[in-house]
N, C-alpha and C positions, 0 to 999 in steps of 0.2 A: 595701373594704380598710381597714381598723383601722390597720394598721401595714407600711411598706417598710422591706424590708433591702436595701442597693444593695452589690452583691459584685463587685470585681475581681478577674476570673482571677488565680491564681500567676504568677509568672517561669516564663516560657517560652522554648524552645531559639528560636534566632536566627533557624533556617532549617530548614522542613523536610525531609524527605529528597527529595517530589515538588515540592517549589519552590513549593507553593502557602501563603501565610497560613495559611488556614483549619482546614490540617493540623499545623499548630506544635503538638507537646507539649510538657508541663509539664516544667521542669528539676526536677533533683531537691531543690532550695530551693525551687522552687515548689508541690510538693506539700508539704512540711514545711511552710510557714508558711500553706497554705489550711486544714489539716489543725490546726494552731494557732488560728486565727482561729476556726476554725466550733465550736471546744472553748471558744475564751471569750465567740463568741455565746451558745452553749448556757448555760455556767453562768454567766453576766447574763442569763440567763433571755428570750432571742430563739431563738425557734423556728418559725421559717416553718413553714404549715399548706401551704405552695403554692411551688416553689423554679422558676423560668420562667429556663431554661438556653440557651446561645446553642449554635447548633447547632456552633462552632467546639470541636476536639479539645479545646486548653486550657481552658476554660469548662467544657467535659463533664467531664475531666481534675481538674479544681478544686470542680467538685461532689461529685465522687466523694469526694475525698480530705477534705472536711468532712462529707459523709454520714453517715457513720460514728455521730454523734452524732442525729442526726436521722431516725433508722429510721421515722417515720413521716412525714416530709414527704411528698408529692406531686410528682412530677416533671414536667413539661413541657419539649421541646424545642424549642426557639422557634428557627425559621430567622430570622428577623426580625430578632431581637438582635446576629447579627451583623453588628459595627460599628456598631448603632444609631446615631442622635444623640438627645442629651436628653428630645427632645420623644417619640420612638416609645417607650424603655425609660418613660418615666412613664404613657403611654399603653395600653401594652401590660400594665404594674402596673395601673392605675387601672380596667380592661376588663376584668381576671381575674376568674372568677367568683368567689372564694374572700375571704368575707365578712372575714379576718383578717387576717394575718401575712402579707407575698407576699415572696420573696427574688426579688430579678433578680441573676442571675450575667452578667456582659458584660467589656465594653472599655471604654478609655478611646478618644479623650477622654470621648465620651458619659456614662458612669458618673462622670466624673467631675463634669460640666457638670450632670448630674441633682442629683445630691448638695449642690451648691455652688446650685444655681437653688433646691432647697428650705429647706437651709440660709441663704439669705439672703434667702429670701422667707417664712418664719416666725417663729417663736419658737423658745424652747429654750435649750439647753444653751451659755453661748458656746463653750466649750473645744471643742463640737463645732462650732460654726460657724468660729473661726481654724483646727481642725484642718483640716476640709474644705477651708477656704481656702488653706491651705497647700500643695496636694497631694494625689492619691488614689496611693499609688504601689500593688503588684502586690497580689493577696490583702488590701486596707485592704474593711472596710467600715463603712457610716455605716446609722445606721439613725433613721428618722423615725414617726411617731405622729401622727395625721389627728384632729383636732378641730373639729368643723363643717366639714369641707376645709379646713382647715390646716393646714398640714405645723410640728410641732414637733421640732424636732433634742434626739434623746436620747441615743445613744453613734456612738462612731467609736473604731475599730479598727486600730491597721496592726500588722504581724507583728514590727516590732523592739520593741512593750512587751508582746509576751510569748514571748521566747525566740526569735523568729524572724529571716528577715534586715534587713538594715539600709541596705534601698536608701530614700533620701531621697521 
């Protein structure tokens, strides 16, 4: 792997209809700003060759909705992912067979402890390491670049700097 894009799901309804997490779908500000996000991936020129998807509704929901742009990605549905912690979503990236670009679509915390663990344990960008430190809130993503196994912080993402909403 060359390169990780770490993607948190959209805003999602509160509660599902069958009372499980798992089944929570995407609010409709949730779809709008993952659907945003994976449009200003694409044109800063981030194109995962390999997108490893948490098998949860909103995750799947949130892929869709930035797909769009990326008709040739590679799909995977990773039961795994859901609710990862840091250490399986980096692991489960790092393990992909897919010699390039790997996108993990998950949750927080995990996605965000991922992001924040490489952001501050490499180099790079600082605006992307205080952003990462700031916060991952819904549909943000941060993406990193592997140099001898180094993780280098190159952009971060979140849906209110480009038209989308404006959860903190």
């Amino acid at each position: 792997m060359l390169r990780l894009i770490l993607f948190r799901h959209g805003k999602a309804e509160t509660t599902a209809p069958s009372g499980k997490d798992i089944d929570r779908a995407l609010a409709a500000r949730g779809e709008t700003d993952a659907r945003l996000v994976g449009e200003a991936l694409f044109k800063a020129g981030y194109v995962p060759d390999l997108a490893l998807v948490s098998a949860a509704r909103r995750t799947r929901e949130t892929w869709q909705a930035a797909q769009a742009v990326f008709p040739e990605t590679r799909v995977e549905i990773v039961d795994a992912l859901y609710n990862a912690g840091s250490g399986l979503i980096l692991a489960l990236a790092r393990d992909a067979e897919e010699p390039g670009t790997v996108m993990a679509v998950g949750h927080n915390p995990g996605v965000h402890e991922a992001a924040f663990r490489l952001a501050h344990g490499g180099e790079g960008d600082p605006a992307v390491m205080r952003g990462v430190g700031k916060g991952f809130p819904t549909a943000a993503a941060a993406v990193f670049r592997f140099e001898g196994g180094k993780p280098v912080a190159e952009a971060y993402f979140v849906p209110k700097d480009h038209g989308g909403g404006n959860e903190p």
